[in-house]
N, C-alpha and C positions, 0 to 999 in steps of 0.2 A: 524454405524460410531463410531470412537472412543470414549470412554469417561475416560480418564488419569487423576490420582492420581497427583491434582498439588496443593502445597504451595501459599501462596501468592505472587504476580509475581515480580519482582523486577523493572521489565518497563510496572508498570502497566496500563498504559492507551496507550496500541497496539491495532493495528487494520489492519484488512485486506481492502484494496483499490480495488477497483472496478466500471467499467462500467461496466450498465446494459446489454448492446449490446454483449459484449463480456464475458461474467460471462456466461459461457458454463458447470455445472453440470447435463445438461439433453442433451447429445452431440448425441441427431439422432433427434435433432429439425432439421426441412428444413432449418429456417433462422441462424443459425450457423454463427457468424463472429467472427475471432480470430485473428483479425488485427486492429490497427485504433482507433482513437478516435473521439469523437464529433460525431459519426455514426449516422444513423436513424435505429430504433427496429424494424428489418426483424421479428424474431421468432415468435410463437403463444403467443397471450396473457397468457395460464395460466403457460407457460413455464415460465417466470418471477415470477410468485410466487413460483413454484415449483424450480426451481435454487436458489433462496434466502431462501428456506426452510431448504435445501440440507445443504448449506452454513451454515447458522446457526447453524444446528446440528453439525459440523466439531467445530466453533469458541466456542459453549460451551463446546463440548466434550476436545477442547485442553486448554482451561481457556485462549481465545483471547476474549478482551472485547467490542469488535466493530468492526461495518463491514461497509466502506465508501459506498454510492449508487451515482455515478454518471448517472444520467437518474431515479432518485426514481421514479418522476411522468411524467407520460407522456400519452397522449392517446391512446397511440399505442399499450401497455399495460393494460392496464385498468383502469388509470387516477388515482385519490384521492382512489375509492373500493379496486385497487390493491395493492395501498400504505398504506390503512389500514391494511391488510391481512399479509402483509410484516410484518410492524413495530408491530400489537401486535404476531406476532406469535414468533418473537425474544424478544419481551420485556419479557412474558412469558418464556422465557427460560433463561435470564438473559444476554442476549445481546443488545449491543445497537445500533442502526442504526442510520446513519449520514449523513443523505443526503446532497448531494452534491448543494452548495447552491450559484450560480452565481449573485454577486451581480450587476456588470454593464456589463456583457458579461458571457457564456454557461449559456443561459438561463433563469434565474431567478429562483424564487423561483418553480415553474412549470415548469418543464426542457422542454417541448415540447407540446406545443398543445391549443388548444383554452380555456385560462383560465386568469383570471384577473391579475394571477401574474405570467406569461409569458412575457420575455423582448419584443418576439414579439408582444404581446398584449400591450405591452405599449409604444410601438416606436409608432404603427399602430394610438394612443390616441392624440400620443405626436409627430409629425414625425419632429420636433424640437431637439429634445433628444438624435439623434445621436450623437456618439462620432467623434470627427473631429482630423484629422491627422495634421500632422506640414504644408503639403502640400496645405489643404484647405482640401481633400477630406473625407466623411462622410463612418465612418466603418459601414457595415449594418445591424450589429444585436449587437451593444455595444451600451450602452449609457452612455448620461456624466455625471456624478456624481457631478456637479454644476447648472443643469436641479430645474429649483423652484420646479419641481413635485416629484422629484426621491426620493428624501428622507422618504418623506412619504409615498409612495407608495414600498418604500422596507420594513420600517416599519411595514407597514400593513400586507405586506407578510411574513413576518416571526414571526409575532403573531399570524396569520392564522394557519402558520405551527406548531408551538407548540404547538397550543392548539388543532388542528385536529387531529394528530397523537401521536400516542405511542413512539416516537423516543427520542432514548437516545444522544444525541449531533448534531452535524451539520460541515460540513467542508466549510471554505468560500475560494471563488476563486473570481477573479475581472478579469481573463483573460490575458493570458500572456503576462507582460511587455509591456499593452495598454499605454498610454499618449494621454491624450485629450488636442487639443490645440486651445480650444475656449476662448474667452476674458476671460470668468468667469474663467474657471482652472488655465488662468493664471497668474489671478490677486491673485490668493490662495497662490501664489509660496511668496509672502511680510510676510502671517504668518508662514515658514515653514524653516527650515534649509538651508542650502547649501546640496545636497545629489543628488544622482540618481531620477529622478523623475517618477519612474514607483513606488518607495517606497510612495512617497507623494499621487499621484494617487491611493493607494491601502488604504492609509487612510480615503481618503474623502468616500470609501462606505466601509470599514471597520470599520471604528470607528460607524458610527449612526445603524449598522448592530449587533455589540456587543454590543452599548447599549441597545437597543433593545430587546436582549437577558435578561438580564442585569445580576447583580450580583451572584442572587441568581441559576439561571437556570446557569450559568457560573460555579459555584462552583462545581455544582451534575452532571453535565451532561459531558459528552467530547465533547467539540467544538474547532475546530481548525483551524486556518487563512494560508491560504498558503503564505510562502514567494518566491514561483518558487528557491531558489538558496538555498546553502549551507552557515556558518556559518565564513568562511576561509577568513578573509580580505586577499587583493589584488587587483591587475590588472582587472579591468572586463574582461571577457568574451563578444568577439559581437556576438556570435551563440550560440545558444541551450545554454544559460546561466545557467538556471531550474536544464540539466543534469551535470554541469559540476563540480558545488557546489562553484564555486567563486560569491564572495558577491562583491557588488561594493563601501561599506564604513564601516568601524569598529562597527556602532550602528546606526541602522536607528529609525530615530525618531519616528515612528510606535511602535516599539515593548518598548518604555517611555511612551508613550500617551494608550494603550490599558488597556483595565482593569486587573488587576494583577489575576485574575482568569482566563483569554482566555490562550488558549495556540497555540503557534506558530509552523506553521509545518514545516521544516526545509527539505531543500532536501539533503539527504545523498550521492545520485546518485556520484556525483564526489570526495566527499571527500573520501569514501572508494578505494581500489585497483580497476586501469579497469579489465574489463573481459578480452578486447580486446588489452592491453596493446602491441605494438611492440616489448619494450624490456620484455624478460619472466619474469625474475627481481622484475618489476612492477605489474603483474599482482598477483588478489587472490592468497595466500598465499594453497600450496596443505594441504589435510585434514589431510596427513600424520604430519604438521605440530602443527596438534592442537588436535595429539590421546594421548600426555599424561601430555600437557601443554594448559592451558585455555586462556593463554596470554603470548605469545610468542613476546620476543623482537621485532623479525621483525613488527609484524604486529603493533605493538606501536610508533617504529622509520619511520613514515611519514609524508612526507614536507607535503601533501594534508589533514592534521589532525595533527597537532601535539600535544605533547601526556598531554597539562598542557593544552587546549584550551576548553573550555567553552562556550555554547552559551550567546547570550546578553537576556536579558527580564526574567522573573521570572519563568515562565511553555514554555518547550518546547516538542515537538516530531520531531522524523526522517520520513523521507520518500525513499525507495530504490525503483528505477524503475528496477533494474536486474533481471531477471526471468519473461520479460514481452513483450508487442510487442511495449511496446514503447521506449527500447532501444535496437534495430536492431534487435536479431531473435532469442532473448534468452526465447521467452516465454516459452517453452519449457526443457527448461535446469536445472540440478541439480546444483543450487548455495548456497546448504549450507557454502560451505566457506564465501561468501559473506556474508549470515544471518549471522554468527557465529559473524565475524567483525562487522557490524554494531551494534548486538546488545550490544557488548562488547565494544567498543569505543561508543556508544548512552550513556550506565549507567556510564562510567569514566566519560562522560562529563557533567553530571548532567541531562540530557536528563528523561521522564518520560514515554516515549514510543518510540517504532518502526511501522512502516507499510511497509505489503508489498502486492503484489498483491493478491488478495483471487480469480480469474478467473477462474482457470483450475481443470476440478476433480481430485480429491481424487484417481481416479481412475488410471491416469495416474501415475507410481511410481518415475520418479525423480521429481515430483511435490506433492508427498506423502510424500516424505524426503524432501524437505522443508519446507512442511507445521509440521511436525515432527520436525524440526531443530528447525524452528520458537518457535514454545508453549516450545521447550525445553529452549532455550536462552532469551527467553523473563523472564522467570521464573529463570534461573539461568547463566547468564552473562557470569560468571566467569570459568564454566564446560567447561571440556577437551573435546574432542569427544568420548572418553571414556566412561564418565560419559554420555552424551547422548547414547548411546549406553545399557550403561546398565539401565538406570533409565527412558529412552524414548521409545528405538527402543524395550527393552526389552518387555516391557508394551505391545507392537502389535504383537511381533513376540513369547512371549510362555515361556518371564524369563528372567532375567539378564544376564545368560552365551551366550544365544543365539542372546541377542541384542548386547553386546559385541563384538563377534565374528562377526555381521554382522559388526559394526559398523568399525574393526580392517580391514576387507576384503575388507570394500570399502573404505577405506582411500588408501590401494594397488593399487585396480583397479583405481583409479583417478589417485594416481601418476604413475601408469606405473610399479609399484616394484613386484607384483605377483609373485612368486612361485610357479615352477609347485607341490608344496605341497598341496601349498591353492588354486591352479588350482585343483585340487583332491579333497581337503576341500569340494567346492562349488557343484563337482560334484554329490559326496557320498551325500548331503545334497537333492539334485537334487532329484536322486534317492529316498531316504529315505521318501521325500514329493510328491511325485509321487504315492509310494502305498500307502500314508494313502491317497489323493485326489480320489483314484478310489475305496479306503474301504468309499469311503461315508462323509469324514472328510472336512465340513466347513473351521472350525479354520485352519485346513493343506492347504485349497486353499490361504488362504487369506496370510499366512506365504508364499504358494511358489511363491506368484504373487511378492513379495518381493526378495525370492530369485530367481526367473526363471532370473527377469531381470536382477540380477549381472550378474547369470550365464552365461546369453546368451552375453551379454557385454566384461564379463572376456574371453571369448572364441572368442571374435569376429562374431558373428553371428548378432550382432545387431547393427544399430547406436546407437551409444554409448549415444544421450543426448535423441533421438526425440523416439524411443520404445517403447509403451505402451500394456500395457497386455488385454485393452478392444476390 
């Protein structure tokens, strides 16, 4: 795995996101799922310690400081032994693991299985405790967060947690844009603003959730609260709100009330360029755009970010779903444009991190240059593609002229502008790495799995996003 010469990061508290289920580093497991969330854990149990081994060696080798674990515990996997094995084997190497911590819905502090702080272990206690819809009807595996039980019994479980494991942070989720509408939640609504009320709802097991934590574990650690939407006052969104990045009021009273240590996770997903934009116009900005400018007007002149906008609250982070299966089919796909922008519009806005998904190996190469793009841009914002090129791709590829020149060739092949010059370029290089691969040369395979796949791309031989060399 790589291990890259990197400075202190400029969005230092990033991290790679991830389900268990899908966080595929050992891809000739039987149980293999690379779709879907909230899944049940098909693969072998030690596959899960070996995938987050894997992972981990990537996130120190690139100076990524954490790795989200949605599904950490679970039985299905090997329960609290697996989760130990996880967490010190990354704490040891100087990463931190952050399990994925559902306070009133995905699961509880035990994502799955017969354990005390399982949400279904404590509906099963409490079959009171369900959360109840406008309509009368009882969601079946959320509960209310105005339940006499709940509080202490979340309490409980994430003092459990802290003190069982080696985990470096924690990310809170309350379940998307739930609203519980029992007398008690809605007699809470007298101490609480005028606002959207899936914000107020994200407080009542937010707030007893970070204190809990409290001050000092808040400070050292990375823990971070989801907010599902982006920073962008406006209009709500009624669909897929989370991806879209519209916020539904200027400062929700959540992010005045939390401890000035927690930090807020901010979904980036809409406010950056779509992927899938209609007009071309709209969409990511081509790489050819950012080979000898770090911050090009375009990408600074947009309504969906505008370029003086600030999040609210004291510590925040980004969150980008691009390059995953949860925003249609891009898990697959080369979007360093979009890293580039995110984490360059993340640090103008005061932002202290980025995440993006950490699922897919290493192995596969347009998800090699991203994870590449990533530790580049986390660490230096402001860099052209250029400079990634020469001070990134260099580093893997054998020097700075030759991360340059790859870095220059596939800014080409994205936009379309290739040259049968550098159609030739790629070939002779082709060539050239071909007889040190059959003299016996490691380091020459591992450069041509890099360039085999421009090559073959640049030529037409391959799907251009979905390719992989394994």
């Amino acid at each position: 795995m790589w291990r890259l010469e990197r400075p202190k990061p400029a969005l230092p508290s990033s991290y790679f996101w991830t389900w268990d289920h899908s966080t595929n580093w050992v891809p000739d497991d039987p149980g293999v799922i690379n779709w879907g969330c909230d899944n049940r854990y098909l693969k072998q149990p030690e596959t899960y310690v070996e995938d987050y081994r894997r992972l981990t060696d990537l996130a120190a080798g690139l100076g990524v400081k954490g790795i989200l674990i949605w599904g950490f515990l679970r039985d299905a996997h090997g329960g609290v032994d697996a989760g130990k094995r996880v967490a010190d084997y990354a704490a040891a190497n100087g990463v931190a693991i952050m399990p994925g911590l559902g306070t009133t819905d995905y699961g509880g502090v035990y994502y799955e299985g017969d354990h005390p702080y399982s949400i279904d272990t404590f509906l099963r206690e409490h079959p009171d405790a369900h959360m109840i819809a406008e309509d009368g009807w009882s969601f079946p595996a959320s509960v209310c967060p105005s339940h006499p039980a709940f509080q202490d019994w979340l309490r409980e479980g994430i003092d459990w947690l802290f003190r069982e494991f080696a985990i470096g942070g924690a990310n809170l989720e309350n379940g998307d844009f739930l609203v519980c509408h029992c007398p008690r939640c809605k007699a809470h609504k007298a101490s609480w603003p005028e606002e959207p009320e899936f914000f107020r709802l994200q407080a009542m097991s937010y707030l007893p959730a970070l204190e809990m934590i409290g001050d000092d574990l808040l400070a050292r650690k990375l823990v971070t609260w989801a907010t599902y939407t982006g920073f962008l006052p406006g209009k709500p969104h009624k669909t897929t709100i989370h991806l879209t990045g519209s916020m539904q009021c200027d400062c929700p009273e959540i992010t005045r009330r939390v401890p000035k240590s927690a930090i807020t996770q901010w979904t980036l997903t809409g406010m950056v360029r779509p992927l899938r934009a209609e007009d071309p116009r709209a969409r990511p900005l081509p790489l050819s755009a950012y080979l000898d400018d770090g911050a090009p007007e375009a990408v600074l002149d947009d309504p969906n970010w505008p370029r003086d906008l600030r999040a609210p609250g004291p510590r925040s982070v980004g969150f980008l779903h691009q390059g995953s299966q949860l925003l249609g089919a891009s898990r697959y796909e080369m979007v360093v444009s979009t890293i580039k922008e995110g984490c360059l519009r993340a640090y103008r806005s005061g932002l202290e991190g980025v995440s993006i998904h950490g699922e897919v190996t290493s192995r596969h190469i347009p998800y090699a240059l991203n994870y590449l793009a990533f530790s580049h841009f986390i660490h230096w914002p402001e860099d052209s593609l250029r400079e990634f090129g020469r001070n990134t791709l260099g580093q893997v590829l054998g020097g700075e002229e030759e991360g340059e020149a790859y870095a220059e060739l596939l800014a080409g092949w994205e936009g379309g502008t290739l040259t049968q010059a550098q159609r030739d370029e790629l070939s002779n290089r082709i060539k050239d790495l071909n007889r040190q691969v059959m003299a016996g040369s490691q380091q020459a395979l591992d450069r041509w799995q890099f360039w085999n796949w421009l090559h073959a791309n640049a030529h037409g031989l391959n799907d251009k996003m979905t390719v992989s060399t394994f």
